[in-house]
RODOZA-543227 format. One record per residue: residue number from 1; residue in one letter; x, y, z of N, C-alpha, C in turn. Coordinates in Angstrom, 1 decimal, padded with zeros to 4 digits. Example, Ala and Ser with C-alpha at 12.3 -4.5 7.8 and 13.67 -1.06 7.14 Angstrom:
BEGIN
doti: 1 | kolfi: A | n_px: 013.2 | n_py: -005.7 | n_pz: 007.8 | ca_px: 012.3 | ca_py: -004.5 | ca_pz: 007.8 | c_px: 013.2 | c_py: -003.3 | c_pz: 007.8;
doti: 2 | kolfi: S | n_px: 012.8 | n_py: -002.2 | n_pz: 007.1 | ca_px: 013.7 | ca_py: -001.1 | ca_pz: 007.1 | c_px: 012.9 | c_py: 000.0 | c_pz: 007.9;
end
This chain:
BEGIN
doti: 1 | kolfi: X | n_px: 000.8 | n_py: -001.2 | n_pz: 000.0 | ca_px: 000.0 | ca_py: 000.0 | ca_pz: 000.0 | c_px: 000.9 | c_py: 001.3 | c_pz: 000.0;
doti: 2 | kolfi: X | n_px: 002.0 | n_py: 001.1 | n_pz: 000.9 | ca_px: 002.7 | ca_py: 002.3 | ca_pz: 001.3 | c_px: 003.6 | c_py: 003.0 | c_pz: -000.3;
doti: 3 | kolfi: X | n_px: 003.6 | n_py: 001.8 | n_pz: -001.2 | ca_px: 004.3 | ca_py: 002.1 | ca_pz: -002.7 | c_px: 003.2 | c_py: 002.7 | c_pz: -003.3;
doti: 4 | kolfi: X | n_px: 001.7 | n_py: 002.2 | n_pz: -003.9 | ca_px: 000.6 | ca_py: 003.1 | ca_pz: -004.0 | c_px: 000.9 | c_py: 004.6 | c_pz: -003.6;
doti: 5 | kolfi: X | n_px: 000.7 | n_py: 004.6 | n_pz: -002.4 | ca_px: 001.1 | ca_py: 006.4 | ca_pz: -001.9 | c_px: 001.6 | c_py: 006.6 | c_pz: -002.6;
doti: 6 | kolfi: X | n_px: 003.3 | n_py: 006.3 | n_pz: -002.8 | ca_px: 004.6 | ca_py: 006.7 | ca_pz: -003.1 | c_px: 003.9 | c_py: 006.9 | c_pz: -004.6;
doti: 7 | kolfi: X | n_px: 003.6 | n_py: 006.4 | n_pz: -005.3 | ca_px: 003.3 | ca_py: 006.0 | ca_pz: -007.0 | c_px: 002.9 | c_py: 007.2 | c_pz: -007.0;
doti: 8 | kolfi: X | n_px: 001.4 | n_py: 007.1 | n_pz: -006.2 | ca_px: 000.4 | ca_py: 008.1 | ca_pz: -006.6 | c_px: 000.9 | c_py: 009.9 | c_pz: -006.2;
doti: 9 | kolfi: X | n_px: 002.3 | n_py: 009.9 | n_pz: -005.0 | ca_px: 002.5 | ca_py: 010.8 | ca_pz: -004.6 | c_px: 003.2 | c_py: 011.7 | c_pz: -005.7;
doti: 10 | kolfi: X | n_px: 004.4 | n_py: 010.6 | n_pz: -006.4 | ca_px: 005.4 | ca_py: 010.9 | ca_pz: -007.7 | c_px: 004.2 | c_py: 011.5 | c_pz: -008.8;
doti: 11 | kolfi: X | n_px: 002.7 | n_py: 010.8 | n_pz: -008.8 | ca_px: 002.1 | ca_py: 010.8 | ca_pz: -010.6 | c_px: 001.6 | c_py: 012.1 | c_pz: -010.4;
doti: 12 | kolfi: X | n_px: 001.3 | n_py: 013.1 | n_pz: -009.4 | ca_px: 000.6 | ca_py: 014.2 | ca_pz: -008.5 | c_px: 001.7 | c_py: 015.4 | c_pz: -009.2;
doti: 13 | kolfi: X | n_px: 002.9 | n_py: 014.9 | n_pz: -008.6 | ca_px: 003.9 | ca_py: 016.1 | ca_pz: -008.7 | c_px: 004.1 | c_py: 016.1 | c_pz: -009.8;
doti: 14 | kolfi: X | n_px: 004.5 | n_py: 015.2 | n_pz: -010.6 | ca_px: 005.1 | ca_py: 015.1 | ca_pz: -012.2 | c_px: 003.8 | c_py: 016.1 | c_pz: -012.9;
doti: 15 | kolfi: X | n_px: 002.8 | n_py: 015.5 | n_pz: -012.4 | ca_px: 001.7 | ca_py: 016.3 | ca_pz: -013.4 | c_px: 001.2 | c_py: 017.7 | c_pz: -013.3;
doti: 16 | kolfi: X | n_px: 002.2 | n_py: 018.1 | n_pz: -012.4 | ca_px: 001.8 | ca_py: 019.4 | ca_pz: -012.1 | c_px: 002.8 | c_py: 020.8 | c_pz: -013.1;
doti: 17 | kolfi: X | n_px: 003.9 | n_py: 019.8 | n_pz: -013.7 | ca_px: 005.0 | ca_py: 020.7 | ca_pz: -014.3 | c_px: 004.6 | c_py: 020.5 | c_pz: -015.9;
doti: 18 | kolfi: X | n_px: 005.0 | n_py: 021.3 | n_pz: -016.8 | ca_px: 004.5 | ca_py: 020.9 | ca_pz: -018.4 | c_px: 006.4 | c_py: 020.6 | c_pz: -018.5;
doti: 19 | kolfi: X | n_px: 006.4 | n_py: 019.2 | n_pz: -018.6 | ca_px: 007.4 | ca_py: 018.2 | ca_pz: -019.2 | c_px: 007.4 | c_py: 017.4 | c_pz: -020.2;
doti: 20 | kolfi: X | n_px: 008.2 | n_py: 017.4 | n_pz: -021.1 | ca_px: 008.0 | ca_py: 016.2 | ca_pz: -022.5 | c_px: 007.7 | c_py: 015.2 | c_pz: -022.0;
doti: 21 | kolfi: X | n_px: 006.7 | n_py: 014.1 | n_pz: -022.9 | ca_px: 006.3 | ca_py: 013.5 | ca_pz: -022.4 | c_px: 007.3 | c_py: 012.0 | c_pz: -022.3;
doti: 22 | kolfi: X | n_px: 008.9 | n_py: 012.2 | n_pz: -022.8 | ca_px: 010.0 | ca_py: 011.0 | ca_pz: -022.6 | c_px: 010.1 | c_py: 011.8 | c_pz: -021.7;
doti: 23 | kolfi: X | n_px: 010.9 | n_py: 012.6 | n_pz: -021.5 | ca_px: 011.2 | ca_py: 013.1 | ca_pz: -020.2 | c_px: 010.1 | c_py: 012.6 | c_pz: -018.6;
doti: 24 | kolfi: X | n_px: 009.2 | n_py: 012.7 | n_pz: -019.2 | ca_px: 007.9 | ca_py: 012.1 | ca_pz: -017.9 | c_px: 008.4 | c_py: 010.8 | c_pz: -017.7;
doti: 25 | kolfi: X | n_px: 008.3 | n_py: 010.1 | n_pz: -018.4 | ca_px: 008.5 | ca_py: 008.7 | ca_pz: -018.3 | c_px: 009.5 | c_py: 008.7 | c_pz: -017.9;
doti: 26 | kolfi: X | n_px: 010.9 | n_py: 008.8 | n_pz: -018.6 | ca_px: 012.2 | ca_py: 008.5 | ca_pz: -017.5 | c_px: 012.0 | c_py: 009.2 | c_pz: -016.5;
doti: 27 | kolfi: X | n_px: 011.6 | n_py: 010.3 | n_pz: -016.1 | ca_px: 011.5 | ca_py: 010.7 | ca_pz: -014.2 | c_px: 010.9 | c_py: 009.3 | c_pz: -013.6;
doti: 28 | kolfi: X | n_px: 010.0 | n_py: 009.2 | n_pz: -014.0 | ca_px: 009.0 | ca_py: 008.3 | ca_pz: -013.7 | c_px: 009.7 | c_py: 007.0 | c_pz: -013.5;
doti: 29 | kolfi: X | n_px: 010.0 | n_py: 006.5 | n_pz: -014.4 | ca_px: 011.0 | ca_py: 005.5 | ca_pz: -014.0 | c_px: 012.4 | c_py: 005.5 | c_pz: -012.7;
doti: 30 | kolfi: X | n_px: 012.9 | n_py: 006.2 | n_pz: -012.8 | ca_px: 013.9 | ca_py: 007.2 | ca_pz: -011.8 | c_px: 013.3 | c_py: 007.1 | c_pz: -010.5;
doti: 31 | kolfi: X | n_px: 012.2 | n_py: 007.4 | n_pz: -010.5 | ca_px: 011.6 | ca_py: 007.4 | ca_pz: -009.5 | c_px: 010.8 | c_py: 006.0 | c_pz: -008.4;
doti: 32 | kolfi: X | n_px: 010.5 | n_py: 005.3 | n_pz: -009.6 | ca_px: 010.5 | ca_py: 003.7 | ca_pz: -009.2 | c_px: 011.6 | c_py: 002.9 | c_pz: -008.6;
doti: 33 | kolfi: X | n_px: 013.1 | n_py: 002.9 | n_pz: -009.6 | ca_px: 014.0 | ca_py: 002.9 | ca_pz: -009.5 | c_px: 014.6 | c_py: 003.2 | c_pz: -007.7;
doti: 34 | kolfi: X | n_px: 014.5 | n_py: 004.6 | n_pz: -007.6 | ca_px: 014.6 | ca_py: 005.0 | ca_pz: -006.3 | c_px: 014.2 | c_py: 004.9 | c_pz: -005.1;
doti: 35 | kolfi: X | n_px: 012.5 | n_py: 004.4 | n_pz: -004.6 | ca_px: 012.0 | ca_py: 003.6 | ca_pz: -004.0 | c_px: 012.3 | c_py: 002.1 | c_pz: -003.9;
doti: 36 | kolfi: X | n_px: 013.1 | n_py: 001.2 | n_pz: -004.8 | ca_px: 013.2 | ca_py: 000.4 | ca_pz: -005.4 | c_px: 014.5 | c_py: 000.0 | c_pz: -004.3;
doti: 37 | kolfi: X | n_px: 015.6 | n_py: 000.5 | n_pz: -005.0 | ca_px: 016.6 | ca_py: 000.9 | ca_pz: -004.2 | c_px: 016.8 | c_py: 001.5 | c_pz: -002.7;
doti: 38 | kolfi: X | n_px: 016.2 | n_py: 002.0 | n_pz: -002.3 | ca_px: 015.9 | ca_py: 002.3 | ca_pz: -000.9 | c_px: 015.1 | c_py: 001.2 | c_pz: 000.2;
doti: 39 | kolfi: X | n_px: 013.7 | n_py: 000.7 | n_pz: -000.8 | ca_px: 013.4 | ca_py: -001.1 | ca_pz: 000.0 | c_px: 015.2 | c_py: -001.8 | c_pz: 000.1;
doti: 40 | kolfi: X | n_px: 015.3 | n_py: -002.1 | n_pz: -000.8 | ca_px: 016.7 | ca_py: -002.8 | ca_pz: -001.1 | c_px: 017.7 | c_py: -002.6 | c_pz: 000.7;
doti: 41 | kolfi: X | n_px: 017.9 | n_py: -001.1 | n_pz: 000.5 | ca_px: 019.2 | ca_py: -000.5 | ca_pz: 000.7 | c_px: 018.6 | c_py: -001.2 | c_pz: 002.5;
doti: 42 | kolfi: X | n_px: 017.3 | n_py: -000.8 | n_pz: 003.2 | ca_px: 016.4 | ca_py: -000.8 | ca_pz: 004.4 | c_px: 016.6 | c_py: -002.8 | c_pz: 004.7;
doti: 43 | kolfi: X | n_px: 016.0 | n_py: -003.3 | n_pz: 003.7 | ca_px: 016.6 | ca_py: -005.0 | ca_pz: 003.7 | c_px: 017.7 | c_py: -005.5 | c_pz: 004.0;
doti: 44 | kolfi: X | n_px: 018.5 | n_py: -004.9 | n_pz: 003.3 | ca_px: 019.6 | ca_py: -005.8 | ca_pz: 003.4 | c_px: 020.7 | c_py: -004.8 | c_pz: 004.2;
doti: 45 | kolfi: X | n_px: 020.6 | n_py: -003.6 | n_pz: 004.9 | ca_px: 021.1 | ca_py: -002.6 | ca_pz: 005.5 | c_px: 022.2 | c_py: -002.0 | c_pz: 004.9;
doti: 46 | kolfi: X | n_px: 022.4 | n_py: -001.9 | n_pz: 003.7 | ca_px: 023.6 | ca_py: -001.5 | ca_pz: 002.9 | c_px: 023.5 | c_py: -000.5 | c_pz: 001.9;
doti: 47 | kolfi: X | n_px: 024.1 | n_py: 000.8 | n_pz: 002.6 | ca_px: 024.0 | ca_py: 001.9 | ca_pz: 001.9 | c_px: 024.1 | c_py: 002.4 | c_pz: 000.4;
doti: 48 | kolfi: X | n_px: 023.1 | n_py: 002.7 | n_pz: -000.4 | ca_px: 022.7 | ca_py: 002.8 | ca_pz: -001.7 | c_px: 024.3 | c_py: 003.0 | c_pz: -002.3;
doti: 49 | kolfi: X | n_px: 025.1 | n_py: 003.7 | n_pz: -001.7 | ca_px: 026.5 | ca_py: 003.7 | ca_pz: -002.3 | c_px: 027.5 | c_py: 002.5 | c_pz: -002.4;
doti: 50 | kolfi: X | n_px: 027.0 | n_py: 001.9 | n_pz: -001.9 | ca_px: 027.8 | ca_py: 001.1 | ca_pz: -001.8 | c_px: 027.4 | c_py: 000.0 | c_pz: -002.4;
doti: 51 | kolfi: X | n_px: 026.4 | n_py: 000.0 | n_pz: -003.3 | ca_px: 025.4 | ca_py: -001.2 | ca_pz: -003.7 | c_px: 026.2 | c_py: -000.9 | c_pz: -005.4;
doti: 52 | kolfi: X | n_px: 026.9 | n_py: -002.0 | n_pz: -005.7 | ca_px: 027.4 | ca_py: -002.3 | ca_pz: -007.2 | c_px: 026.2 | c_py: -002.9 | c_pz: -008.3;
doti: 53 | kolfi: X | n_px: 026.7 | n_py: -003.4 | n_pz: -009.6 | ca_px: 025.7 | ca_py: -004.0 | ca_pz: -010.5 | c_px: 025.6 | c_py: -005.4 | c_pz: -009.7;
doti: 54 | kolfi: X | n_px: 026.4 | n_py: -006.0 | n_pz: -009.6 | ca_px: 026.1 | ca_py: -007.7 | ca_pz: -009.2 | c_px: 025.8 | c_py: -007.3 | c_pz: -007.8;
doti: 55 | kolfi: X | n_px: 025.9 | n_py: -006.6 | n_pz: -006.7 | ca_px: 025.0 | ca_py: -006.8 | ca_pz: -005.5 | c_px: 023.0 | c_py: -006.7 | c_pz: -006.2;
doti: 56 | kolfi: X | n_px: 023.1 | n_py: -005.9 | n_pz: -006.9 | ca_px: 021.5 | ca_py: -005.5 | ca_pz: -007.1 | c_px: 020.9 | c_py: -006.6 | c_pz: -008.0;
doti: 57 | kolfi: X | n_px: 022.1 | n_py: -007.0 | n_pz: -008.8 | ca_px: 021.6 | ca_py: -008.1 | ca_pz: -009.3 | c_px: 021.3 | c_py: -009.5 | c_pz: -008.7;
doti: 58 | kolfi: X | n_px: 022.1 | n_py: -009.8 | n_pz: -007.8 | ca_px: 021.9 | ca_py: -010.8 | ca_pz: -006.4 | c_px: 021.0 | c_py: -010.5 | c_pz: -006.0;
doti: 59 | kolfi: X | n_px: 020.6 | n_py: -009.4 | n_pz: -005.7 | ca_px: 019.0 | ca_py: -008.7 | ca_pz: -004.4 | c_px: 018.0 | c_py: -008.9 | c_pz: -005.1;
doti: 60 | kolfi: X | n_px: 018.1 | n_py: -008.4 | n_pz: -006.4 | ca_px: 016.3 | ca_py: -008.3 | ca_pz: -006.8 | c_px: 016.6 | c_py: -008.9 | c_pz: -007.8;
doti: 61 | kolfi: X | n_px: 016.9 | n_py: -009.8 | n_pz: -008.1 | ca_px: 016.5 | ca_py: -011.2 | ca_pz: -009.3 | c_px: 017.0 | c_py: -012.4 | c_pz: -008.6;
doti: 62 | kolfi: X | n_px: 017.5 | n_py: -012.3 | n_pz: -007.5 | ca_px: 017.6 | ca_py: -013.8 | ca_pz: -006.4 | c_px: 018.1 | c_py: -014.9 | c_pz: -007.5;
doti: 63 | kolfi: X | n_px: 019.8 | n_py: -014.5 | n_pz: -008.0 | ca_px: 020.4 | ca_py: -014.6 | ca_pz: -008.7 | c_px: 022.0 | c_py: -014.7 | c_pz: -007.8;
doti: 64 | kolfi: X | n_px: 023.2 | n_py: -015.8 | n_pz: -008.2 | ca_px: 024.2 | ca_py: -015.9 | ca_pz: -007.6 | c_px: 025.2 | c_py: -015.5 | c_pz: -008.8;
doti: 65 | kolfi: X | n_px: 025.7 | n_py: -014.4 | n_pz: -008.5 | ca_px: 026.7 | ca_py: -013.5 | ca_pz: -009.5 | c_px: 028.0 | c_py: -014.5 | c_pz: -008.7;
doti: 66 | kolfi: X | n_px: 028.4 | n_py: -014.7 | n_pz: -010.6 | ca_px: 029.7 | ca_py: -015.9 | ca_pz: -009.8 | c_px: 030.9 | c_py: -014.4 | c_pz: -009.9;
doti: 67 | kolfi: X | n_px: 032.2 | n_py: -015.1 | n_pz: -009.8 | ca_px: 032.9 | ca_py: -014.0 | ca_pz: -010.5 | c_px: 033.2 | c_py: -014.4 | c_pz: -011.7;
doti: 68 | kolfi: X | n_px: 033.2 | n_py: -014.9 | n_pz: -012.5 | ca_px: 033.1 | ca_py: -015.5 | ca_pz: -013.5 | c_px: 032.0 | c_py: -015.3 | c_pz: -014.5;
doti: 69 | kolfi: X | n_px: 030.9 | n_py: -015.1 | n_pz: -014.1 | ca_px: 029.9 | ca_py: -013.8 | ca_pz: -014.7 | c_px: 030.3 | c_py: -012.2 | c_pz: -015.0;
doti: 70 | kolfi: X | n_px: 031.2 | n_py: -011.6 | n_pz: -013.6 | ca_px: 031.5 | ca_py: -010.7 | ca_pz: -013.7 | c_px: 032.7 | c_py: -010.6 | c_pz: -014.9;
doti: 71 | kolfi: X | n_px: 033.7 | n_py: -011.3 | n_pz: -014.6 | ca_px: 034.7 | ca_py: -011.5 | ca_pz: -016.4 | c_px: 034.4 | c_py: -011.7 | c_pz: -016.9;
doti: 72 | kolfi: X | n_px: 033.4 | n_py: -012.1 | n_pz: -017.6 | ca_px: 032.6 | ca_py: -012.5 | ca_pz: -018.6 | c_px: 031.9 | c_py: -011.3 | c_pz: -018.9;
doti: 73 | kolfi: X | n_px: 031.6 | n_py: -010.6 | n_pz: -018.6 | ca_px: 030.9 | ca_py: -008.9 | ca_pz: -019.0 | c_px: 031.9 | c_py: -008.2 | c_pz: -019.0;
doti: 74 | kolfi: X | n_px: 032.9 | n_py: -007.8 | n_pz: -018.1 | ca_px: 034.2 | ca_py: -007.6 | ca_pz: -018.4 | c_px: 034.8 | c_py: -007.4 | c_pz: -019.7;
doti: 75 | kolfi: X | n_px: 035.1 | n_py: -008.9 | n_pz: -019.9 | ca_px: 035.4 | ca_py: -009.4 | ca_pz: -021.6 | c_px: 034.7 | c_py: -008.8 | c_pz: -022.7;
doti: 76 | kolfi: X | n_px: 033.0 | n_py: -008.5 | n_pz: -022.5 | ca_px: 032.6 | ca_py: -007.8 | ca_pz: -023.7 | c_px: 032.9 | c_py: -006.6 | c_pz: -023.7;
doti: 77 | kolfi: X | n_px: 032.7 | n_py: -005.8 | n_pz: -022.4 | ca_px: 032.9 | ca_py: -004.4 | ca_pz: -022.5 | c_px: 034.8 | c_py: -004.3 | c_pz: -023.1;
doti: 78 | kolfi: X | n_px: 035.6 | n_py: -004.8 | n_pz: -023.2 | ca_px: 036.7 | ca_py: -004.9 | ca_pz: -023.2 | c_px: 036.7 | c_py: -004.9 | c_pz: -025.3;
doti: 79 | kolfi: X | n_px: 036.3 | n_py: -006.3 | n_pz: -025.0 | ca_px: 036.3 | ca_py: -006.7 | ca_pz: -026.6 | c_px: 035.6 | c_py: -005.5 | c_pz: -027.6;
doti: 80 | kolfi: X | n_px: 034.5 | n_py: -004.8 | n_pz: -026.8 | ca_px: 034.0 | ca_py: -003.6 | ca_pz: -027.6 | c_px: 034.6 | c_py: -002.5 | c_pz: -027.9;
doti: 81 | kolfi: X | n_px: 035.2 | n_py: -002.3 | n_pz: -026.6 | ca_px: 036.2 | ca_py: -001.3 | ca_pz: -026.6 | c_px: 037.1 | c_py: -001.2 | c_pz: -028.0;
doti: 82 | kolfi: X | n_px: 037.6 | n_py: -002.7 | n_pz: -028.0 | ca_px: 038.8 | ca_py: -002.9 | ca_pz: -028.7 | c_px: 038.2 | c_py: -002.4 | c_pz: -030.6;
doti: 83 | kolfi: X | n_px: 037.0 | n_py: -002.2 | n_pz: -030.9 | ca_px: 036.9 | ca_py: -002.2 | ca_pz: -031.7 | c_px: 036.8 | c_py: -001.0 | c_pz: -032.4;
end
C-alpha cells in the first residue's frame, strides 16, 4: 500500500510541471527505481552507495553473481572497446 502512496505521490507532482512526455516517463522510472533501491538499501542494510551491479543483481533477481559472470561482461565491454 505504502508504494501506492509513493506512486500516486510521484504521478501528482510530475503532473503538475508541463514536461515532455519522454522526459515524464524516464523521471518516472527514476523514481521507481529509487524507492526500489531504498526497500533494497532498508533490507539488506547496505547503503545505496555502496550497492554495485552484481549486488543489485543478487538482491532483486535472487540470482548468484559468480565471479566468473562478472569476467565474462568484463570481456565484452573490453572486446568492444577494442573495436
Amino acid at each position: 500500500m505504502k508504494e501506492q502512496l509513493e506512486k500516486l505521490h510521484d504521478e501528482a507532482l510530475l503532473s503538475q510541471f508541463s514536461i515532455d512526455k519522454q522526459l515524464k516517463i524516464t523521471i518516472s522510472l527514476t523514481m521507481v527505481i529509487q524507492r526500489q533501491l531504498k526497500l533494497l538499501a532498508e533490507k539488506t542494510r547496505t547503503p545505496i552507495e555502496d550497492m554495485d551491479r552484481e549486488f543489485i543483481l543478487a538482491n532483486l533477481a535472487s540470482v548468484e553473481v559468480t565471479p566468473e559472470a562478472t569476467e565474462n561482461a568484463a570481456a565484452v565491454v573490453k572486446k568492444v572497446l577494442a573495436k
